[in-house]
C-alpha positions in Angstrom: 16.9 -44.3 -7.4 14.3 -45.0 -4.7 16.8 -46.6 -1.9 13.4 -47.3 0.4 11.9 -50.0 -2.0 15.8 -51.8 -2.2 16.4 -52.0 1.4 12.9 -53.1 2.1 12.8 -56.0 -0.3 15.9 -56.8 1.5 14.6 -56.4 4.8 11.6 -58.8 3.6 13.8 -61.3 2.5 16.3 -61.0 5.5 12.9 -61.5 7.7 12.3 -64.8 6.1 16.1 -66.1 6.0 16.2 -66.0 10.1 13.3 -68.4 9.9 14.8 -70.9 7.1 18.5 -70.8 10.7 15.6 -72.4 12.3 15.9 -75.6 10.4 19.0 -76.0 11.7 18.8 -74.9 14.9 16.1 -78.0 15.4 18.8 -80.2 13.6 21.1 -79.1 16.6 19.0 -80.3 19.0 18.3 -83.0 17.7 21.9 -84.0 17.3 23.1 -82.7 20.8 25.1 -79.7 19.7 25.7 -76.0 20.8 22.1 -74.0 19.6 23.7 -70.1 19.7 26.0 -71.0 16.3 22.1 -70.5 15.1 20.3 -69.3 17.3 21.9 -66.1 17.9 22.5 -65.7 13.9 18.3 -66.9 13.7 17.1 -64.2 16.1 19.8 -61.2 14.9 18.7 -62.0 11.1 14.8 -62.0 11.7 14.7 -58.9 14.2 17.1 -56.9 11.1 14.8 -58.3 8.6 11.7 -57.0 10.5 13.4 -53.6 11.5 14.6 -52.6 8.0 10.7 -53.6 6.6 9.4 -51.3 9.1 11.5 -48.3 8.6 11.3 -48.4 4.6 7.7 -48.3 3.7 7.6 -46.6 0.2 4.8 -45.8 -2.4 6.3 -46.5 -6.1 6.8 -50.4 -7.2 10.5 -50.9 -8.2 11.8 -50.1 -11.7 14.6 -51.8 -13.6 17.3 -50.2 -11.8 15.7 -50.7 -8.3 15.0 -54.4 -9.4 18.7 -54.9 -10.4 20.4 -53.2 -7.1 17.7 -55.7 -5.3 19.1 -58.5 -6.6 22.7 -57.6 -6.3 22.3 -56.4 -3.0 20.0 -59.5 -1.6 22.5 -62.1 -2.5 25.3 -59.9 -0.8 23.6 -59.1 2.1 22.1 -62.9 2.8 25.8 -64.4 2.2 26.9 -62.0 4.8 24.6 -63.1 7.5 24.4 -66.6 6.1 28.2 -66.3 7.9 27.4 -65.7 10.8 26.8 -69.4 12.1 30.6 -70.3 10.9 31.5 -67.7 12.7 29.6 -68.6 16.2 30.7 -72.4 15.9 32.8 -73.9 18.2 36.0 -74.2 15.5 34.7 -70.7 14.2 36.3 -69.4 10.8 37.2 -66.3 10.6 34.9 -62.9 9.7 36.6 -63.1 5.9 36.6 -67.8 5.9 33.2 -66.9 7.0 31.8 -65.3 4.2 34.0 -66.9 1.7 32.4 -70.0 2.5 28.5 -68.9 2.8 28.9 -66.8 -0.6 30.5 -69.9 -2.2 27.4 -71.6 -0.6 24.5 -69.2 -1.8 26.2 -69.1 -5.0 26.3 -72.8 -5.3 30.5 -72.6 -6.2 31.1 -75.2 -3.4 35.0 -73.9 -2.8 35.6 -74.2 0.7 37.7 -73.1 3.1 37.5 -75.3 5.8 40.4 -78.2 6.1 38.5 -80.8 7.5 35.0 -80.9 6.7 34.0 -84.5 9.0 35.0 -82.5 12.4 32.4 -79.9 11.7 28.8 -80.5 13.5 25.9 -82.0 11.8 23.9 -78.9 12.0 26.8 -76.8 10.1 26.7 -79.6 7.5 23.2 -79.0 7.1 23.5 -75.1 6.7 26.3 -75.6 4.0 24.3 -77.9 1.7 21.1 -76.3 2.8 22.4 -72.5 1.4 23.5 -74.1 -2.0 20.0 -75.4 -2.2 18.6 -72.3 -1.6 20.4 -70.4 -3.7 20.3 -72.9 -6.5 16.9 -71.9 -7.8 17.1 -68.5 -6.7 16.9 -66.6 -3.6 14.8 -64.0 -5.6 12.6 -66.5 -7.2 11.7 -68.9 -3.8 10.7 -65.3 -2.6 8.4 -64.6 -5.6 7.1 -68.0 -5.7 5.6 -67.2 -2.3 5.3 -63.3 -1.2 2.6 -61.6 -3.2 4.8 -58.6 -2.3 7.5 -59.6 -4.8 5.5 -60.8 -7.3 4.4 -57.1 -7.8 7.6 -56.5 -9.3 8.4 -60.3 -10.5 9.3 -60.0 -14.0 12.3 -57.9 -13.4 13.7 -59.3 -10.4 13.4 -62.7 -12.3 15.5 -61.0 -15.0 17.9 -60.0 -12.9 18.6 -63.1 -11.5 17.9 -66.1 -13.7 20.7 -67.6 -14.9 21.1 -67.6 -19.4 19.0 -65.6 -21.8 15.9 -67.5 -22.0 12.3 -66.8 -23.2 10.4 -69.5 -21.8 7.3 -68.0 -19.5 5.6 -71.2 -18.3 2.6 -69.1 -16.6 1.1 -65.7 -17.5 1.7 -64.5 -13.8 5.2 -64.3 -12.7 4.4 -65.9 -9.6 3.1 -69.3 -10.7 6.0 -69.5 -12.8 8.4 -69.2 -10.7 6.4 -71.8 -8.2 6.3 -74.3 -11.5 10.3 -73.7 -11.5 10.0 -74.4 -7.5 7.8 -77.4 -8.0 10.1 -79.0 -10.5 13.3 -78.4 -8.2 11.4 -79.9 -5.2 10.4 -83.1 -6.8 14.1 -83.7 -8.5 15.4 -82.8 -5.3 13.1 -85.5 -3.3 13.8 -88.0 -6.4 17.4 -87.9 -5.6 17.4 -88.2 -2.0 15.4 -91.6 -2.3 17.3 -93.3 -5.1 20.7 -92.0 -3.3 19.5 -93.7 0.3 18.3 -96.9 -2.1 21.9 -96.9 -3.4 23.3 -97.5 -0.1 24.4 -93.5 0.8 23.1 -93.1 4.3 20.0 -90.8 4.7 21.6 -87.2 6.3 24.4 -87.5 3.3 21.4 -88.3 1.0 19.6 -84.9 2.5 23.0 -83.1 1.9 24.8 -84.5 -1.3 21.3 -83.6 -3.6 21.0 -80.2 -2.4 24.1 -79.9 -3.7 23.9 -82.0 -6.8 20.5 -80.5 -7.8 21.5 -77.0 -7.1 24.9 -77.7 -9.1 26.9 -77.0 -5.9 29.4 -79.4 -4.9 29.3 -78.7 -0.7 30.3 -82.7 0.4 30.4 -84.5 3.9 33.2 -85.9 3.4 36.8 -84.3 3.2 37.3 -86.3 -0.2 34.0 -85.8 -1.4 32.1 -88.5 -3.2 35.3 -90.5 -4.0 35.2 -91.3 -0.4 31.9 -93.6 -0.6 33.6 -95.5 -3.3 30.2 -96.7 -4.8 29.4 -96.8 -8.8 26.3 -97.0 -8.2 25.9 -93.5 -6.1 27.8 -92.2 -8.2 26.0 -92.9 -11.2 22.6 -91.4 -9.5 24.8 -88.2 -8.4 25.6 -88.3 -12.4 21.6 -88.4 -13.1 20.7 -85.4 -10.4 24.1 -83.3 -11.7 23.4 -83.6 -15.3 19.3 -82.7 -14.6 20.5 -80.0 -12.7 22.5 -78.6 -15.6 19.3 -78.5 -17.9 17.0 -76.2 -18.5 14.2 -76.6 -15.4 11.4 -75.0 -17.7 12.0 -77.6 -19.7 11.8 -80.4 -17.7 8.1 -78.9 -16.7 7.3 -79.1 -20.4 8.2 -82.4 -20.3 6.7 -83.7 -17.5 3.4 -82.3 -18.0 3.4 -81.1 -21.7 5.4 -82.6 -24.2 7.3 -85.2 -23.0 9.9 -85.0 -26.0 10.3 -81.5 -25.9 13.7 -82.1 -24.0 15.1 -84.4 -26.7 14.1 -82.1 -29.0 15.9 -78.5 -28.0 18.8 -77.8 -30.0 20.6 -76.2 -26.8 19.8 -79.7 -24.7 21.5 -81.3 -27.9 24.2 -79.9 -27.8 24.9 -79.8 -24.2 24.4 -83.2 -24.3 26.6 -83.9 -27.2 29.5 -81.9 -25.6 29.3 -84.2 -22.3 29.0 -87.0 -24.4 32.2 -85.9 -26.1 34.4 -85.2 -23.9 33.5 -88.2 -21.8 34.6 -90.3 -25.0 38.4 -88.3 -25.1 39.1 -88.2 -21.7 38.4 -91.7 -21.3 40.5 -92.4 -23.7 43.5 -90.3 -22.4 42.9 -92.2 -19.0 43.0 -95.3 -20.9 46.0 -94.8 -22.5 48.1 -93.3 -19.5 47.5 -96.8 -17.7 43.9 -96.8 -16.2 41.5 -99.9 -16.5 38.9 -99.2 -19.4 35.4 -99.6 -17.4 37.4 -97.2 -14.9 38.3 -94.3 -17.3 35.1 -94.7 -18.2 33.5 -94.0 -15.2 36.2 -91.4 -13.5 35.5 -89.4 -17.2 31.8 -89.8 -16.8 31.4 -88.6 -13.3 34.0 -85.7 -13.5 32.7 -84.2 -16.9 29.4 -84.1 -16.0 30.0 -82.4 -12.8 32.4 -80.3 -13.7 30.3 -78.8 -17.1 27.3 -78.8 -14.7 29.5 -76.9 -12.5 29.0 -78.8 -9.2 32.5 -79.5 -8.7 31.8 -83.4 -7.0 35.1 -85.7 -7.0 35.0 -88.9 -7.5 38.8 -89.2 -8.1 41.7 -86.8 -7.9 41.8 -85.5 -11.2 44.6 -83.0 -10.4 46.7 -86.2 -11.4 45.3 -86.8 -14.5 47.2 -86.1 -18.0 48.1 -82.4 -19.0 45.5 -82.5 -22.0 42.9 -84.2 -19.5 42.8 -81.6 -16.9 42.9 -78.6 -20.1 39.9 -80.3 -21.2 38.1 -80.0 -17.8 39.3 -76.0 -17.6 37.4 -75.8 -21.0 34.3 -77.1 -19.8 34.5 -74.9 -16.6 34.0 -71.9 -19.0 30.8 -74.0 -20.9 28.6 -74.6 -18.3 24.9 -76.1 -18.6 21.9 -74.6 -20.1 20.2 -71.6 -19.9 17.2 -71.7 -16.9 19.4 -74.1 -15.2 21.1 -74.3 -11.6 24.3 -74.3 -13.5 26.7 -71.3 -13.9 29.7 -70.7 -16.6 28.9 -68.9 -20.3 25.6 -71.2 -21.0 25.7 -73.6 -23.8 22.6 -71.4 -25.8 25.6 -68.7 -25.5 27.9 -70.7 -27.6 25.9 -71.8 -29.5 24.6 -68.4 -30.8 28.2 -66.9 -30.6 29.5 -69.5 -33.0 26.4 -68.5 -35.4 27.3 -65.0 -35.4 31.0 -65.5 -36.2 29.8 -67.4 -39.1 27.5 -64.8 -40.5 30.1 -62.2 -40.2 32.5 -64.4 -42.0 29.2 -65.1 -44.8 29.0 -60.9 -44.9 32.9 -60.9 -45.7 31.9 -62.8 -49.0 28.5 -61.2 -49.3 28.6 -57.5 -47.8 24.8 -56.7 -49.0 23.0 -60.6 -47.4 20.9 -60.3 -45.1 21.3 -63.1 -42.9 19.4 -63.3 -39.4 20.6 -65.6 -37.2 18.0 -68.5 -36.2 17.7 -70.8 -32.7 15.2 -73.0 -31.6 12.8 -71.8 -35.1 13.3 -68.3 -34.2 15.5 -65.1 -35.6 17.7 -64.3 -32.9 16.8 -60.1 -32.2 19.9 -58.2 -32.9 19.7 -56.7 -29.5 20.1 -59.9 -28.1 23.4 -61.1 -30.0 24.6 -57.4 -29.0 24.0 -58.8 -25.3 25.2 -62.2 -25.7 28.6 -60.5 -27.2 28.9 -58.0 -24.5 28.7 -60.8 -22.1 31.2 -62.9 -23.8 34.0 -60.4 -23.8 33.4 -58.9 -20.1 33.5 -62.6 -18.8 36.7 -63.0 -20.3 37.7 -59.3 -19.7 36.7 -60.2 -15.7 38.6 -63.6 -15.6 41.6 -62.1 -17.4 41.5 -59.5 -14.6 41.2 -62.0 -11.8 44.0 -64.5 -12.7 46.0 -61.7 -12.7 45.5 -60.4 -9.7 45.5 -64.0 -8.0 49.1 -64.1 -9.8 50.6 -60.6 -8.3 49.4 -62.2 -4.7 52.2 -65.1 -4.6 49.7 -68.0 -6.9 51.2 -70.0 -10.1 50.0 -69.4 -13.0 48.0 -72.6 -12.8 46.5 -71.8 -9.4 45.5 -68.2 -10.8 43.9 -69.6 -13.7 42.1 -71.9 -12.3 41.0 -70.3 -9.3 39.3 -67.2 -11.1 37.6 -69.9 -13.7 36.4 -71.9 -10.6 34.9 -68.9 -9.0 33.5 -67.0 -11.6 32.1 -69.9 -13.5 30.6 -71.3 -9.8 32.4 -74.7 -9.9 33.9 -75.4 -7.0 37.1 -77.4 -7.4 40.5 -76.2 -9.5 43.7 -77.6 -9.9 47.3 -77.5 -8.0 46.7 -75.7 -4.9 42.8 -76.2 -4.8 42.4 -79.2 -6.6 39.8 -81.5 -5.5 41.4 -82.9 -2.4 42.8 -79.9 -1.3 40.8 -76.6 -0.4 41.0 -72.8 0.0 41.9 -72.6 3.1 45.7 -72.1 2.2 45.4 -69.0 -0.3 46.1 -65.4 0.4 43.3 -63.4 2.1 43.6 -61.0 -0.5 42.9 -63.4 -3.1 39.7 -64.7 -0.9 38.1 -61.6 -1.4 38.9 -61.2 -5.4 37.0 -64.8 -5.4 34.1 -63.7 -3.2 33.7 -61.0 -6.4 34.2 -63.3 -8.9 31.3 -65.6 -7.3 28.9 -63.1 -6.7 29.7 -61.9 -10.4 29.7 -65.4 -11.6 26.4 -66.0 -10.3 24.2 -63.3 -11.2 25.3 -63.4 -15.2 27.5 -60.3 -15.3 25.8 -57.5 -16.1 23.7 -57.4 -13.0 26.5 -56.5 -10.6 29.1 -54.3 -12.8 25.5 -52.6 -13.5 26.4 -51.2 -9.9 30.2 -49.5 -11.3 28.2 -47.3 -14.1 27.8 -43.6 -12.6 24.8 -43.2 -14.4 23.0 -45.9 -12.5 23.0 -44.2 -9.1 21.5 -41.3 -11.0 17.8 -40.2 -10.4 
């Protein structure tokens, strides 16, 4: 294990996350507010970016297991200084709040622990929406898309951090593909900012409620999120950027500049479509039937699936109080999550999808021991190696949730609290139910149990595998 390459590509990266405290830091003085919350965190981060670069020069490019521990170790090292401004500000979180809420940021998850988000300044606003956006895409890809440096060692870092097992390669070079993926986030993100200030949302909400809808996050201005604008029509064009979000960005590049029915026609888009569509139809109809007008189940089922299987976590009403069978619907889809190369996190539809395949060809060998029987997706035989992986994801997602409602139970939460708490987190939605439902927060919850859902997020968000790669004794091995 060459430890000089990992803490220089953190160091690099660090460098360049002190400049992006900047933004902010001109938003506060714009605004009128108090400049150290970032100015102090903007200097400190640059100055240990620039000092760990200069002290870690090394010879040999990164191999797989450098690339993973870079990975792992960027996103935990960025949340933590990404804290620092909550911890500066004037109503200042604590060191644990702190880094509860910029990993929940960073990982776009959009739990948060503060009580009342409308007292905070604008400039803290800003930060929160402006982390999910970062980390929507990618830390790890923005960086490849733009430092020749990273690009060296691209292909595995992307790997390591893209979200579902996907094949697409859009460019030959690493690089320009992960500036196509840029490119397409930039314009969808600039997209929704203009048709949400055309649909009446004013212009710094606009700026703050897309990076957080594109990036599948769910950070809001408002302390009862977007139920508090009480506008269809936002709500339908936060429904647009959410369910975009949730879809495979390589795709939409085809589409845009290749073949423009090439999203219609992937089976995984299909089917992720056909789920939302689904389960809009039955909750509606549950909210119907327990009282509700029918164009408003309609709507409240719309908005909340779609965010909710996109994993962004928006509210447009407090589903908490929905029926029993309505609320076990939305824990489902919490596990679902959107496509593979998306900004959404959870299992990944393509998962499914292929899971479901393979438990029906075992139960085809059952009848037929001698077939041979590949399994096919989008016109090609899945490789055996890669149901192997999609199976050993399944069962340690499950194996890590089990482990985390547990442990959220022995600290003092119910059993629906637990449940939905460790789904929240590790699937990056946001939102739960009963203690941190969507008008409520995490502000409440034992401290212990913040730090089992900082793991679960970080887990969550980089598919797995990439950080219990860290617990295996033979990976710190040279």
């Amino acid at each position: 294990m060459n430890y000089k390459v990992i803490l220089n590509f953190i160091g690099t990266i660090l460098k360049y996350i002190g400049f992006f405290m900047v933004v902010p830091l001109i938003l506060a003085l714009y605004y009128g507010e108090p400049l150290l919350p970032f100015l102090i965190p903007a200097v400190f981060t640059t100055l240990s970016g620039i000092l760990i670069e200069s002290r870690t020069t090394y010879t040999e490019e990164p191999h797989v297991r450098e690339s993973i521990a870079i990975v792992a170790f960027v996103w935990l090292v960025v949340s933590l200084y990404a804290s620092l401004p909550f911890i500066l500000m004037e109503r200042p979180l604590s060191p644990l709040d702190a880094l509860f809420e910029s990993m929940s940021g960073f990982t776009t998850t959009g739990s948060s622990v503060i009580p009342d988000v409308e007292a905070l300044p604008r400039s803290i606003l800003f930060w929160r929406s402006f982390i999910q956006w970062l980390g929507g895409m990618g830390i790890i890809v923005l960086f490849i898309a733009v430092l020749p440096k990273l690009s060296v060692a691209g292909r595995q870092l992307l790997n390591a951090e893209v979200t579902g097992p996907t094949e697409d390669k859009l460019r030959p070079r690493i690089r320009e593909t992960a500036g196509v993926l840029w490119g397409v986030y930039l314009g969808l993100t600039f997209t929704g900012i203009l048709l949400l200030y055309l649909a009446g949302m004013p212009l710094f909400d606009s700026v703050n409620h897309v990076f957080a809808a594109v990036a599948t996050g769910g950070f809001s201005t408002k302390n009862a999120s977007v139920m508090a604008y009480g506008s269809p029509l936002i709500e339908l064009v936060l429904v647009f950027v959410m369910f975009m979000g949730g879809a495979s960005f390589a795709l939409h590049y085809r589409m845009i500049y290749a073949d423009r029915t090439s999203l219609v026609r992937d089976k995984e888009f299909q089917v992720y479509f056909s789920l939302i569509a689904g389960a809009i139809a039955i909750i509606a109809f549950m909210l119907w039937r327990a009282g509700g007008s029918a164009a408003n189940a309609l709507m409240d089922a719309l908005f909340q699936v779609v965010s909710i299987m996109t994993t962004t976590g928006f509210a447009s009403v407090d589903f908490d109080r929905w029926p029993d069978a309505a609320r076990f619907m939305l824990l489902i889809l919490m596990f679902v999550g959107g496509c593979a190369g998306s900004t959404a996190g959870g299992i990944k539809v393509v998962r499914l999808i292929i899971l479901l395949k393979y438990g029906y060809r075992e139960m085809f060998r059952t009848l037929h021991p001698k077939a041979i029987k590949p399994i096919w997706h989008g016109g090609r035989a899945v490789p055996e190696d890669i149901l192997q992986s999609i199976l050993s994801f399944f069962i340690l997602y499950i194996f890590v949730f089990v482990v985390s409602a547990v442990l959220l139970g022995l600290m003092g939460l119910d059993m629906i609290t637990s449940a939905s708490a460790a789904a929240t987190a590790l699937g990056n939605v946001g939102p739960g139910f009963n203690v941190i439902g969507p008008m409520a927060n995490f502000s409440t919850i034992p401290q212990q149990a913040k730090i089992v859902l900082i793991l679960d997020m970080w887990i969550g968000r980089l598919e797995i595998f990439t950080v219990l790669s860290l617990l295996v004794p033979e990976f710190w091995k040279k």
